[in-house]
C-alpha positions in Angstrom: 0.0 0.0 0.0 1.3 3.7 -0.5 2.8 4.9 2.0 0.6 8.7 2.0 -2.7 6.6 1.5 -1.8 4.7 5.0 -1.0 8.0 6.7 -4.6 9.3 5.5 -6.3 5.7 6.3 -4.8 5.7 9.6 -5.9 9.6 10.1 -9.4 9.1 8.9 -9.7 5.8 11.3 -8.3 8.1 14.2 -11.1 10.8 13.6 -13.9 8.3 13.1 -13.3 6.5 16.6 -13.1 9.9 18.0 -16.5 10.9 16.6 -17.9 7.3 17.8 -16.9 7.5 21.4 -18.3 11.0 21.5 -15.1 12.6 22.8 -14.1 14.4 19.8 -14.1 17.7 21.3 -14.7 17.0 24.8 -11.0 14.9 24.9 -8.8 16.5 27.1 -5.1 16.4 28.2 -6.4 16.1 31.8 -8.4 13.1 30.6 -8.4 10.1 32.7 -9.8 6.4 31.8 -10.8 4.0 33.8 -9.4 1.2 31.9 -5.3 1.1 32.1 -3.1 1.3 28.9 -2.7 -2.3 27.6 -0.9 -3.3 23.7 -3.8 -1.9 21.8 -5.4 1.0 24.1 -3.7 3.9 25.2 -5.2 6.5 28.1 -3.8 10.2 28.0 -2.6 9.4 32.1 -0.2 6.9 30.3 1.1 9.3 27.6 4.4 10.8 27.2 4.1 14.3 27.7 6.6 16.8 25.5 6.9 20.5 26.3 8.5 23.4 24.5 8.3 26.9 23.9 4.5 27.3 23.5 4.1 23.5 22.4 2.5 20.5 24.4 2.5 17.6 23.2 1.0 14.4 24.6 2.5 10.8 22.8 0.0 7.9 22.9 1.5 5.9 20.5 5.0 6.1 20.3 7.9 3.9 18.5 8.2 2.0 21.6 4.3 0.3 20.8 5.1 0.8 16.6 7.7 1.4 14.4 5.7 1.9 11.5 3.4 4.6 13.0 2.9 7.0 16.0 0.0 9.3 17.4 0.2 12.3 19.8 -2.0 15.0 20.3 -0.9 18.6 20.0 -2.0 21.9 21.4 0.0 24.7 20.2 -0.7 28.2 21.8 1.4 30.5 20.1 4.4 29.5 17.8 5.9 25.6 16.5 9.2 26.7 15.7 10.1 25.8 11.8 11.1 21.6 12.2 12.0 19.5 9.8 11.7 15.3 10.1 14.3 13.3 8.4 12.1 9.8 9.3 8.7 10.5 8.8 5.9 11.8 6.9 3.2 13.5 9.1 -0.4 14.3 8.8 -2.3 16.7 11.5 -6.4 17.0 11.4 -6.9 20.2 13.2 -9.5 19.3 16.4 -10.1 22.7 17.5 -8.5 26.8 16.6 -6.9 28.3 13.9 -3.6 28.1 13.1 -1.0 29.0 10.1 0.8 25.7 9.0 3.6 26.6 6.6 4.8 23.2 4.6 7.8 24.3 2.5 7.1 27.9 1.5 3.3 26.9 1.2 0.5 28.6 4.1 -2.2 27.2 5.1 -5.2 28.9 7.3 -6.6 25.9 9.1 -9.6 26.0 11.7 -10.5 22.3 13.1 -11.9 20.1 10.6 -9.0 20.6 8.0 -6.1 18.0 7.4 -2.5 19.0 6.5 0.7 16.3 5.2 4.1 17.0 5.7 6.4 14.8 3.3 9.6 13.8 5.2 12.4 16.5 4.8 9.7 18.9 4.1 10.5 22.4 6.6 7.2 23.6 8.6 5.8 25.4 11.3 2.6 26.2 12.7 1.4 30.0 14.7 -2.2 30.1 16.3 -3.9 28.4 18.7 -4.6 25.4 18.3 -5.3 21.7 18.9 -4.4 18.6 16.8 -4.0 14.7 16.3 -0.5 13.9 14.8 -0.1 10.8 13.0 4.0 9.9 11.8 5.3 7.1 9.6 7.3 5.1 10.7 7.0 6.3 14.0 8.0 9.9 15.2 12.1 10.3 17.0 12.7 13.1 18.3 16.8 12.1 17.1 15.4 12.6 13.6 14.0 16.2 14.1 15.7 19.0 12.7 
């Protein structure tokens, strides 16, 4: 299978369990479950949390569970400083905000709904306020980031 059509299937499959179990805009970072992190589920109290700059980030499926794919969710509440993957291909779907996303010298006004992909080695960076799913394959390193 092409590599951008699994991103998009595995995006798309994200969103639509999100809509089924009715927490697509009530999810928080401060979300608890009641049924522990296991192989194949993943709470947000078991995520990896990444901070920087005006960036949180919350990992819930990380190369440790997959090498071909990860999944965090984002909230960015100002600037994502220009980055650059040397690994992976990326996909966001915007779940709430606005935002600029500049891929390459391309930019993009997105408001929650839209979808953006970053091709590996592609430079981008995002300004608003905003909140978004993150899908990478293979899986995101943070030693691959530039």
């Amino acid at each position: 299978m092409n590599k951008t059509y699994f991103i998009i299937a595995t995006l798309f499959l994200v969103i639509s369990i999100l809509i089924n179990f009715n927490c697509f805009y009530k999810t928080s970072f401060a979300a608890t479950s009641s049924i522990p992190s296991s192989k194949y589920h993943f709470s947000p109290k078991d995520g990896e949390v990444r901070e920087f700059g005006d960036v949180h980030i919350l990992n819930l499926i990380t190369k440790n569970n997959s090498e071909n794919l990860s999944l965090a969710v984002a909230t960015v509440t100002g600037e994502h400083p220009p980055t650059l993957s040397i690994r992976s291909d990326r996909a966001y779907y915007v779940i709430s905000g606005t935002a600029d996303i500049t891929v390459g010298t391309q930019r993009y006004s997105v408001v929650a709904g839209d979808a953006i992909f970053i091709p590996m080695n592609t430079l981008h960076k995002i300004v608003g306020n905003v909140k978004y799913v993150v899908i990478n394959s293979p899986s995101f390193d943070v030693e691959k980031e530039k």
